[in-house]
N, CA and C of each residue as an Amber inpcrd file, in Angstrom:
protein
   564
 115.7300000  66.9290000 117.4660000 115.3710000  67.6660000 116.2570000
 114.7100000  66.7040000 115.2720000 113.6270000  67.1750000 114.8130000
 112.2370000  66.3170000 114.0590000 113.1920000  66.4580000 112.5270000
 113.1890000  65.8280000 111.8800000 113.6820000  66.2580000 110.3090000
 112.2280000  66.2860000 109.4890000 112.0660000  67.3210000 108.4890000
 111.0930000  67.6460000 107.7630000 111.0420000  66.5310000 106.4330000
 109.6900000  65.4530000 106.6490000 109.4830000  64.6330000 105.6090000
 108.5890000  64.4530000 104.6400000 108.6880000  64.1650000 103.2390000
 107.7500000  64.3390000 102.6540000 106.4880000  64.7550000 102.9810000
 105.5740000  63.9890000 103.6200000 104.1240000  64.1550000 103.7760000
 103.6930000  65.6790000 104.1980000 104.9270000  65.4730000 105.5180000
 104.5720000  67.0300000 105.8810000 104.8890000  68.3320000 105.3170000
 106.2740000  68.2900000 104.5820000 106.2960000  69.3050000 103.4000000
 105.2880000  69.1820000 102.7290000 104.7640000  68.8510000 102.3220000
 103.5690000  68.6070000 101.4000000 101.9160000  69.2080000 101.9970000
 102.1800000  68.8220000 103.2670000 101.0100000  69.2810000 104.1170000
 101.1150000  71.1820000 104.1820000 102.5100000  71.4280000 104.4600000
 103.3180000  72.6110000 104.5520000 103.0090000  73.6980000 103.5080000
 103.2570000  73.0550000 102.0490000 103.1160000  73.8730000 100.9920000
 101.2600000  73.9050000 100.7500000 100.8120000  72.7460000 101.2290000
  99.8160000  73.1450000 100.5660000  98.6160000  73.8840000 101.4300000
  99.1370000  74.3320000 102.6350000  98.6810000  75.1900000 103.8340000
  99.1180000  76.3310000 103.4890000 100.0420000  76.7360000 103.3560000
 101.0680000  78.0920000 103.0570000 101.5340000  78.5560000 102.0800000
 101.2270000  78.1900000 100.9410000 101.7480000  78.5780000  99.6660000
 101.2500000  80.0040000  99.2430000 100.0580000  79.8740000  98.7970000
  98.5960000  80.8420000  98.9080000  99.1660000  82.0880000  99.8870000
  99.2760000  82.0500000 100.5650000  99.7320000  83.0840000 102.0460000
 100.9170000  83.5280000 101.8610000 101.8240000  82.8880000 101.3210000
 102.8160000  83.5680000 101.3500000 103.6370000  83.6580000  99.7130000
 102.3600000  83.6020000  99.3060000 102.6360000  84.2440000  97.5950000
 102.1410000  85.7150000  98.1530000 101.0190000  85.6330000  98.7150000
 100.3290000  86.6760000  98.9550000 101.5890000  87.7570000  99.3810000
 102.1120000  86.9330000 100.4610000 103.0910000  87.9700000 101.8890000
 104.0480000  88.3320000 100.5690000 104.9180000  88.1560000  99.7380000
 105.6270000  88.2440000  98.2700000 105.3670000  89.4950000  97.9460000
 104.1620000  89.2360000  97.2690000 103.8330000  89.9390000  96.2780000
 103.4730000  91.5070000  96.9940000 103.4060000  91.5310000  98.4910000
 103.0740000  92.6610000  98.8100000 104.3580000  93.7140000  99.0540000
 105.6030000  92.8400000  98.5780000 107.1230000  93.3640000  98.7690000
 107.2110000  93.9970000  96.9880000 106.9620000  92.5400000  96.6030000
 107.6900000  92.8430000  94.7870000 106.5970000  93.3650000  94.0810000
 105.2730000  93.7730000  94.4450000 104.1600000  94.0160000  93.2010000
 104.3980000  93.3300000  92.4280000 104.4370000  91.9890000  92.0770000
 104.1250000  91.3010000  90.9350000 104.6360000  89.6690000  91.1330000
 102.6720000  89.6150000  90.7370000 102.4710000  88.2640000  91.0210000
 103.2010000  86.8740000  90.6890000 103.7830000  87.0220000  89.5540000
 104.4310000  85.7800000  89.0760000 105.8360000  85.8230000  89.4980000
 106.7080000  87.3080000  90.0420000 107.9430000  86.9760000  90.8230000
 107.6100000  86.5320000  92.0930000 106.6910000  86.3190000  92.7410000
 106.2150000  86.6470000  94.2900000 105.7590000  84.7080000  93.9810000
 105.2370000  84.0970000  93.0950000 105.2570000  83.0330000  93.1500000
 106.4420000  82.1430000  93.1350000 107.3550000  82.7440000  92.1440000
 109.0240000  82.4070000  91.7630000 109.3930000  82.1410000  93.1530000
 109.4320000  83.6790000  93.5410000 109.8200000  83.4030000  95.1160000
 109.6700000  82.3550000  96.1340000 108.5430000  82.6430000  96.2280000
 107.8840000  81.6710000  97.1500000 108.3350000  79.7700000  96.7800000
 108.2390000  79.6030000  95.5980000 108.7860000  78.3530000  94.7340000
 109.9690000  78.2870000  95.5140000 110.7360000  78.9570000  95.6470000
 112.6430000  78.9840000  95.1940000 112.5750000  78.9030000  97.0450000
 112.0210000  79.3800000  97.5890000 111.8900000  79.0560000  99.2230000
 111.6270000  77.9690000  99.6790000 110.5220000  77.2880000  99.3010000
 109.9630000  76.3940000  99.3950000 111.2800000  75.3270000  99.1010000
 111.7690000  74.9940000  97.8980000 112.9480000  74.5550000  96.9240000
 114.0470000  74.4850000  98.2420000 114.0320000  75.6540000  98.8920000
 115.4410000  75.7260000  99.4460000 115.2570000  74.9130000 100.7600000
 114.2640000  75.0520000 101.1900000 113.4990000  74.2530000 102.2000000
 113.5460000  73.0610000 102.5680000 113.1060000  72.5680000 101.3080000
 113.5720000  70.9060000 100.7930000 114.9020000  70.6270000 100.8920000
 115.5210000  71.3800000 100.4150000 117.4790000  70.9740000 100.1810000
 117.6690000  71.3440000 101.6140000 117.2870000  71.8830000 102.4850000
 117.8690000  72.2080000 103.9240000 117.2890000  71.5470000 104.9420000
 116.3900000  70.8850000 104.3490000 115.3030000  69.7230000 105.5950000
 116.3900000  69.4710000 106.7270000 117.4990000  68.7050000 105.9810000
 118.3600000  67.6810000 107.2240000 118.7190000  68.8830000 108.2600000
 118.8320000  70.0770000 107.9530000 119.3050000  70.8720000 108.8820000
 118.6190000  71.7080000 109.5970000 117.5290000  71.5070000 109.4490000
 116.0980000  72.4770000 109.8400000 115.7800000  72.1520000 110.8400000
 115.8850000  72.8820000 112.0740000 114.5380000  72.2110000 113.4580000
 113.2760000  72.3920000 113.2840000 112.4590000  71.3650000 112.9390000
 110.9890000  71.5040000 113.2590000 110.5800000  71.9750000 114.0590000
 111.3900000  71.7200000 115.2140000 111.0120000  71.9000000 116.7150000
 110.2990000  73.2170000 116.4600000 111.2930000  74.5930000 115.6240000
 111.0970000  75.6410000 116.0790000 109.8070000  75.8330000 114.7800000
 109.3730000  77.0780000 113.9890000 108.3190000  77.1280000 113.0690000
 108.7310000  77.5270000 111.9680000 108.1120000  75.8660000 111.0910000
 109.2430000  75.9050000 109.6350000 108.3820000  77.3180000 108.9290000
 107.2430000  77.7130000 109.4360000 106.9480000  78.7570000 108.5120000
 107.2690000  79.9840000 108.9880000 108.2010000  80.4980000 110.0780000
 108.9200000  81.2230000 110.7380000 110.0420000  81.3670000 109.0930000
 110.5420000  80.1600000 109.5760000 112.0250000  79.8550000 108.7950000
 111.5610000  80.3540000 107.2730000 110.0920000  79.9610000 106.8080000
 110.1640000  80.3750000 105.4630000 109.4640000  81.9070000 104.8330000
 109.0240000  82.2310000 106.4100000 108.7410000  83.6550000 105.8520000
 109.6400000  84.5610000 105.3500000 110.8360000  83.8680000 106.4060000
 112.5380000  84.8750000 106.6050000 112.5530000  84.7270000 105.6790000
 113.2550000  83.7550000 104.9880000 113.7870000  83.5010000 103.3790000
 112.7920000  84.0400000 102.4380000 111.3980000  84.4920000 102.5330000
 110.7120000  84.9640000 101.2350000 110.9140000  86.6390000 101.6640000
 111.1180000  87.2030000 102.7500000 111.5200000  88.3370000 103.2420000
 113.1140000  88.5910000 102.4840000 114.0730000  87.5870000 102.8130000
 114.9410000  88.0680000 102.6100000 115.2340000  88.1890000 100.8270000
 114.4900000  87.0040000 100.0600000 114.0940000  86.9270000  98.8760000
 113.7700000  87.8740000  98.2880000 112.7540000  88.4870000  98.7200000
 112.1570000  89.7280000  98.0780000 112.7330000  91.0290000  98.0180000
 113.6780000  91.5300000  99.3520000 114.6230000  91.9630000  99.3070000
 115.7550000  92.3020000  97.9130000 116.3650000  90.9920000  97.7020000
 117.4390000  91.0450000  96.6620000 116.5420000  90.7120000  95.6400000
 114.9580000  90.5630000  95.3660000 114.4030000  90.2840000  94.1350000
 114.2760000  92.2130000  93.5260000 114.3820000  92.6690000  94.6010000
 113.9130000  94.1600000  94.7790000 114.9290000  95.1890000  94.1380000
 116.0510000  94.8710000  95.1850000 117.9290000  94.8580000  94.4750000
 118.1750000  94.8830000  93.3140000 117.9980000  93.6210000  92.7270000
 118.5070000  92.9090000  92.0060000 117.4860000  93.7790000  90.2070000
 116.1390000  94.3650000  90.9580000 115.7580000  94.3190000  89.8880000
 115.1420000  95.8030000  89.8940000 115.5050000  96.5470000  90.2960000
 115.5680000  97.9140000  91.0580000 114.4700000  98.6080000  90.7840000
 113.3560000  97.6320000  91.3920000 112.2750000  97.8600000  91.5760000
 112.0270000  98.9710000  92.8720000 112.7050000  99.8830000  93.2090000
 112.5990000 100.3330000  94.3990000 111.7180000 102.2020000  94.2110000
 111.4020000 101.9850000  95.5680000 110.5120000 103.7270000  95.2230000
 111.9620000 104.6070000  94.4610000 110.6710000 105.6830000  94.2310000
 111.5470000 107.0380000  94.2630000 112.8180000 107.3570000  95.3100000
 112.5690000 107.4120000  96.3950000 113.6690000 108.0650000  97.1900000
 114.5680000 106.7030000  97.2240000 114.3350000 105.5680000  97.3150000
 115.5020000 104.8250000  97.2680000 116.2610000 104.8610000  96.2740000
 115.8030000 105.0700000  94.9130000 116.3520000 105.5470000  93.6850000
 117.4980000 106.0130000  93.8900000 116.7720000 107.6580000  94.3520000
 117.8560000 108.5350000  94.3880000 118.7890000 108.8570000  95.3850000
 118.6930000 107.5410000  96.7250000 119.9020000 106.9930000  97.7880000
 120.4360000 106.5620000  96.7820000 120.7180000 105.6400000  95.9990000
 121.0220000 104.6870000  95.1850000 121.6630000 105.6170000  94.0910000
 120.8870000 106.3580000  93.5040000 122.1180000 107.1620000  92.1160000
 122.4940000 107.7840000  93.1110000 122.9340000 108.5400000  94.3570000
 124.2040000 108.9510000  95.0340000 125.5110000 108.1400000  95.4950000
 125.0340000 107.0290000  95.4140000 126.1240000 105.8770000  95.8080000
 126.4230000 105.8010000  94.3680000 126.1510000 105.9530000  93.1280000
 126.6100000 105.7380000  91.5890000 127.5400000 106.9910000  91.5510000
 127.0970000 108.1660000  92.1380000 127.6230000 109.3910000  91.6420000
 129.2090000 109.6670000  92.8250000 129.2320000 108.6410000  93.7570000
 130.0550000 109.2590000  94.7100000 130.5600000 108.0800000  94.7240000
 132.1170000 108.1530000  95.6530000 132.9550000 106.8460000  95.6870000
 132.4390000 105.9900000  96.9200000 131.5690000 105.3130000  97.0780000
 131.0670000 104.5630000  98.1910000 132.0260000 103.5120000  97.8090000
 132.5630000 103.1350000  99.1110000 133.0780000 101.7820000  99.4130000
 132.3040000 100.6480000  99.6920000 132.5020000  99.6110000  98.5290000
 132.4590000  98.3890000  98.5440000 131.7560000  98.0330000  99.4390000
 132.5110000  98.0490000 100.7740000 131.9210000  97.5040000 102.2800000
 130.9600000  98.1720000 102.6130000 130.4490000  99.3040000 102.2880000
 129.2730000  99.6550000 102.6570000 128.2550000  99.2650000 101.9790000
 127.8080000  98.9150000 100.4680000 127.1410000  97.9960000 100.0670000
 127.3430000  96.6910000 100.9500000 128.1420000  96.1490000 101.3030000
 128.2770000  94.3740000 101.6540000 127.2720000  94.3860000 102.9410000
 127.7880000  95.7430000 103.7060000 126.9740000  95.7030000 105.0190000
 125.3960000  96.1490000 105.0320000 125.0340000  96.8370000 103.7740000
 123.8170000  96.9220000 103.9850000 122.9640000  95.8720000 103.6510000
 123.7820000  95.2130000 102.6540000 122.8600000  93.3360000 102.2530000
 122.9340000  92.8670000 103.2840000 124.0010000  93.1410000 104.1370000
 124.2920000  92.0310000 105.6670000 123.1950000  92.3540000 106.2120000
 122.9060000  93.4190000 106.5870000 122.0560000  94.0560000 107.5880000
 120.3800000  93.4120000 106.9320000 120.0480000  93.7650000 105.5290000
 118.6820000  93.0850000 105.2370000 119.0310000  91.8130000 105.6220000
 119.7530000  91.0790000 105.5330000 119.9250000  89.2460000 105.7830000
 119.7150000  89.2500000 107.5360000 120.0660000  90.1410000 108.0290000
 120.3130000  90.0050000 109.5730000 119.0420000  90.5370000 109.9440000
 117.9990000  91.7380000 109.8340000 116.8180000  91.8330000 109.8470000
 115.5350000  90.9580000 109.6210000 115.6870000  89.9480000 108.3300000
 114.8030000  88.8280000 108.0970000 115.1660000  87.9230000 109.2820000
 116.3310000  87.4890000 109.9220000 116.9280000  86.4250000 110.5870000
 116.2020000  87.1410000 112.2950000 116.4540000  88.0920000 112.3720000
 115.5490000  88.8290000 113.6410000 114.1310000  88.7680000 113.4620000
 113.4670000  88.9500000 112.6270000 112.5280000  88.5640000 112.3200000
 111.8800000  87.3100000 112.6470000 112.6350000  86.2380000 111.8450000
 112.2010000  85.4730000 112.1180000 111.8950000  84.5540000 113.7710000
 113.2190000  85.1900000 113.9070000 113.6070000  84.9930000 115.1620000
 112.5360000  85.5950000 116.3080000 111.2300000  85.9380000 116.4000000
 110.5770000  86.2410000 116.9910000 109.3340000  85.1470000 117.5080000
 108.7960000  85.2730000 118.3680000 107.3450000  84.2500000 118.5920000
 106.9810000  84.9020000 117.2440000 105.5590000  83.5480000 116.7830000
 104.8560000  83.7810000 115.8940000 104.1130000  84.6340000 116.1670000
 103.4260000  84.8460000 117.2320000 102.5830000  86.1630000 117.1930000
 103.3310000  87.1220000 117.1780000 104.4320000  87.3340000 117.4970000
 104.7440000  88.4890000 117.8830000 105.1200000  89.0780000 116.3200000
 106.1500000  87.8230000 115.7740000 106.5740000  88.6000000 114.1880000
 105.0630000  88.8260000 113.6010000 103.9110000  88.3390000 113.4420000
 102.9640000  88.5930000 112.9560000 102.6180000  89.9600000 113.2330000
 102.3490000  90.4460000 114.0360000 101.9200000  91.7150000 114.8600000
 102.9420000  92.6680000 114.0400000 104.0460000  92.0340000 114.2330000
 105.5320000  93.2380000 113.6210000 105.3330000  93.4010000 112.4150000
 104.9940000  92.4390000 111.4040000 105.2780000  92.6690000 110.2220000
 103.7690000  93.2780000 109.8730000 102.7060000  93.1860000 110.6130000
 101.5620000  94.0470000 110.1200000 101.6990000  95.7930000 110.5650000
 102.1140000  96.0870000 110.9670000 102.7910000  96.7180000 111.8660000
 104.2020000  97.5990000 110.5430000 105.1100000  97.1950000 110.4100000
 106.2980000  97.6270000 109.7580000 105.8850000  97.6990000 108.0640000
 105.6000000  96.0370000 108.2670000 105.1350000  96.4950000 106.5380000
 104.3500000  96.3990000 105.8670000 103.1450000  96.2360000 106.5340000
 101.6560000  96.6310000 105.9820000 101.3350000  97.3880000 106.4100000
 101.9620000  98.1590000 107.2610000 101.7420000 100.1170000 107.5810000
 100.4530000  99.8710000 108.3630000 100.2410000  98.6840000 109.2400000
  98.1960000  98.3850000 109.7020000  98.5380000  99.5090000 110.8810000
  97.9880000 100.4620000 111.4190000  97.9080000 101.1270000 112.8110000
  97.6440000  99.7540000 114.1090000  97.8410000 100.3520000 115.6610000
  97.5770000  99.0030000 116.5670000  95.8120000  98.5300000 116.5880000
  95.1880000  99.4590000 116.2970000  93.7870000  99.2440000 116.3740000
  93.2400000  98.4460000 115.1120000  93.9020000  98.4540000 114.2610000
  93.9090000  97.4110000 113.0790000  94.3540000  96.4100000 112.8220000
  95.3950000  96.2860000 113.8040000  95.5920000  95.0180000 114.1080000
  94.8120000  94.3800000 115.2160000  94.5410000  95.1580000 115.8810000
  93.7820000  94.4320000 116.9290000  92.4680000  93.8680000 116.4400000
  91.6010000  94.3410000 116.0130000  90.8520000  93.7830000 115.2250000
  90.6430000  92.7820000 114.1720000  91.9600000  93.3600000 113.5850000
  92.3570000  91.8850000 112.6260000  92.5300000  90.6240000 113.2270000
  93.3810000  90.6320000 114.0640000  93.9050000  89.6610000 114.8840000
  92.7680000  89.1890000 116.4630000  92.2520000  89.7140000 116.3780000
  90.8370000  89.5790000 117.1730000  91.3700000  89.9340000 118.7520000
  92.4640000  90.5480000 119.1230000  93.1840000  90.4720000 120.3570000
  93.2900000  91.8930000 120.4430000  93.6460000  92.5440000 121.7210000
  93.3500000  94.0460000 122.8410000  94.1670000  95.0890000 122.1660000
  94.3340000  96.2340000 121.6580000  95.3930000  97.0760000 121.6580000
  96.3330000  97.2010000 122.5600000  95.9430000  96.9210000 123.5180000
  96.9190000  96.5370000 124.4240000  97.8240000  95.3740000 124.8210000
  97.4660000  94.2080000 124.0190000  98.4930000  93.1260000 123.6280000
  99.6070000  93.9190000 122.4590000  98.8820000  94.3740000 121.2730000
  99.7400000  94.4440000 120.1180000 100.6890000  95.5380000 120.9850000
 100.4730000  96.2550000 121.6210000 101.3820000  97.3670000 122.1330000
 102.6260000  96.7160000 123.0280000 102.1320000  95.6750000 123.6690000
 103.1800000  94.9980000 124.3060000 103.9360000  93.8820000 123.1950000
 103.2380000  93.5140000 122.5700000 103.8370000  92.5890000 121.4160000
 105.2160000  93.2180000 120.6850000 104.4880000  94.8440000 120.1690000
 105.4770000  95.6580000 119.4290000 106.4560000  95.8810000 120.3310000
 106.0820000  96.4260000 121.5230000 107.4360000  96.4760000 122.4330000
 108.5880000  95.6130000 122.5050000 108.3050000  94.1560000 122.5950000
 108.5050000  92.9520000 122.3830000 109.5200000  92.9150000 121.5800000
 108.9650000  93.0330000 119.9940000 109.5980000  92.9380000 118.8130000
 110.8140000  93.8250000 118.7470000 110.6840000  95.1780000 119.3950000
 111.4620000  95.8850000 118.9140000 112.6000000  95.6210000 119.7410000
 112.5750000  95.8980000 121.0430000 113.5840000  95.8080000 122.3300000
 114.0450000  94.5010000 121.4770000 114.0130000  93.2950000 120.8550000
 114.0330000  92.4270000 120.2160000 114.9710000  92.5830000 118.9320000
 114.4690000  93.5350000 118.0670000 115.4530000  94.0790000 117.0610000
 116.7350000  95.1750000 117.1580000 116.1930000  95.8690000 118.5430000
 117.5310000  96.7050000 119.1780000 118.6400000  95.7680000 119.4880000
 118.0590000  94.9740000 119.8360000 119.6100000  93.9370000 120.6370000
 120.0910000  92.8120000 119.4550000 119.3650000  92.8320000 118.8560000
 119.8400000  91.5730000 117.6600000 120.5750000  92.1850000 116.6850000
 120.3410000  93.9840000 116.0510000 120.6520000  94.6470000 115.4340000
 121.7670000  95.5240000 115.7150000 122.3060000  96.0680000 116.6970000
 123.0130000  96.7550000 118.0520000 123.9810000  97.2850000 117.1170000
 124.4440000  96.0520000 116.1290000 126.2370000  96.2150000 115.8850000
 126.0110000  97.0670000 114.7610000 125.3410000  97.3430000 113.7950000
 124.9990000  97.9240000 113.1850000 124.6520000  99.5790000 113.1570000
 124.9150000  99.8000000 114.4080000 124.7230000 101.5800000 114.5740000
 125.7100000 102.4510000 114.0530000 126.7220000 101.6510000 114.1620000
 128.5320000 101.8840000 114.0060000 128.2040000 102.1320000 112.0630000
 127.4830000 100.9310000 111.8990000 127.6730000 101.1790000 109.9840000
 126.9390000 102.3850000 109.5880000 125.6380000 102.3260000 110.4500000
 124.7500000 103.3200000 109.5320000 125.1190000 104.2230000 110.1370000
 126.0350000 105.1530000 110.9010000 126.9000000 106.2710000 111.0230000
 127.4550000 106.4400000 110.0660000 128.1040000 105.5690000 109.8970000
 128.9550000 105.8630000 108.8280000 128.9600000 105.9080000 107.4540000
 127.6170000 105.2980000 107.1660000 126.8520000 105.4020000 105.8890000
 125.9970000 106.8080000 105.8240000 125.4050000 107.1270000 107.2640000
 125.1000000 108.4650000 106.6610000 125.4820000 109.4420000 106.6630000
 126.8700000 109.4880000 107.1490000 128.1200000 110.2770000 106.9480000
 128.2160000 110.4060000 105.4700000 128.3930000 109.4650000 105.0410000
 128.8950000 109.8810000 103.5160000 127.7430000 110.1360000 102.6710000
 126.6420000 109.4740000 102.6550000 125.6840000 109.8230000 102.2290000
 125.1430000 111.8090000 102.5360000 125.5420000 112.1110000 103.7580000
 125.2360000 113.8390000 103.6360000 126.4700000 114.2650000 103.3230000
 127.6270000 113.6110000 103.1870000 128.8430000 114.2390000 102.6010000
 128.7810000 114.2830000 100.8620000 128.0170000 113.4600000 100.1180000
 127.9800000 113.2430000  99.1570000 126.7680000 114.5380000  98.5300000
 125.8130000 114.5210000  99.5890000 124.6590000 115.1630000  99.1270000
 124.8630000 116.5820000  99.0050000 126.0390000 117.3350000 100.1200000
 126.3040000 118.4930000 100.5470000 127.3770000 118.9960000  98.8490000
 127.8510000 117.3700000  98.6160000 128.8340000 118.4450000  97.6620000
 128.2470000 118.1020000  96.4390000 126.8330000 117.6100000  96.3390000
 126.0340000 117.7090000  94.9640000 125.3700000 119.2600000  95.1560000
 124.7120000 119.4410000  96.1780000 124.2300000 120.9990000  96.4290000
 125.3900000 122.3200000  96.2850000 126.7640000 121.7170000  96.2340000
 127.5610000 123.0790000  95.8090000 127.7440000 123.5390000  94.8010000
């Protein structure tokens, strides 16, 4: 395992910064949290060098963390659409347990970590794909490669997020249990 040293952090940020203010800001709409972000990643990066494999792709490792960043920047600042809103004032209006909040932060933390956890092409493909809404023919083009790669790529990714994600079927049962139990006795 390579440990991450000056020069090349340095080489790092100043390759990727730009790109993934960009990748930010297309979560939080707004440019100067999406830089914060990206800062505070970067930041964390540095403090976690000794424990980081180069081996694998430190900009893998730092997309996760501006993914998972943006996430609780999102949370935290309830910047969220309409319908998440009003998921969200039903969990205010009804007795949701504790643990079902804990597990749905788990689950965004465990999604960025699958994520990352992918070949670089492949999370690339996924995340144009999931959350730049690109169709496969738009990526293919973008990416200068067959519709028929990205189709196997996505396959890839997902069979990928089924098995990394698995344990989690059990929660969101049971979250949307209460969630239509909650909704049924706002409609009475």
């Amino acid at each position: 395992m390579h440990q991450l040293d000056r020069d090349s952090f340095e080489q790092l940020f100043r390759a990727e910064y730009k790109g993934l203010c960009y990748f930010a800001q297309k979560y939080v709409k707004d440019r100067d949290a999406a830089r914060e972000i990206v800062q505070d990643s970067f930041i964390s990066l540095w403090e976690k060098r000794a424990t980081i494999d180069t081996g694998r792709s430190v900009k893998s490792y730092l997309t996760a963390v501006i993914h998972n960043k943006c996430h609780n920047y999102l949370r935290d600042n309830r910047k969220f659409d309409t319908n998440l809103l009003q998921v969200e004032n039903l969990f205010e209006l009804g007795s949701v347990d504790e643990t079902d909040i804990l597990v749905t932060r788990e689950l965004h933390q465990s999604i960025g970590e699958a994520i990352a956890e992918l070949p670089e092409k492949c999370r690339e493909i996924f995340l144009l794909n999931r959350y730049e809404n690109l169709k496969y023919q738009q990526i293919a083009d973008q990416l200068g490669i067959s519709v028929k790669t990205v189709e196997a790529q996505m396959s890839k990714a997902l069979q990928h997020m089924r098995i990394r994600l698995a344990g989690y079927i059990v929660a969101f049962s049971s979250l949307l249990m209460v969630l239509q139990a909650l909704m049924s006795a706002m409609n009475k």
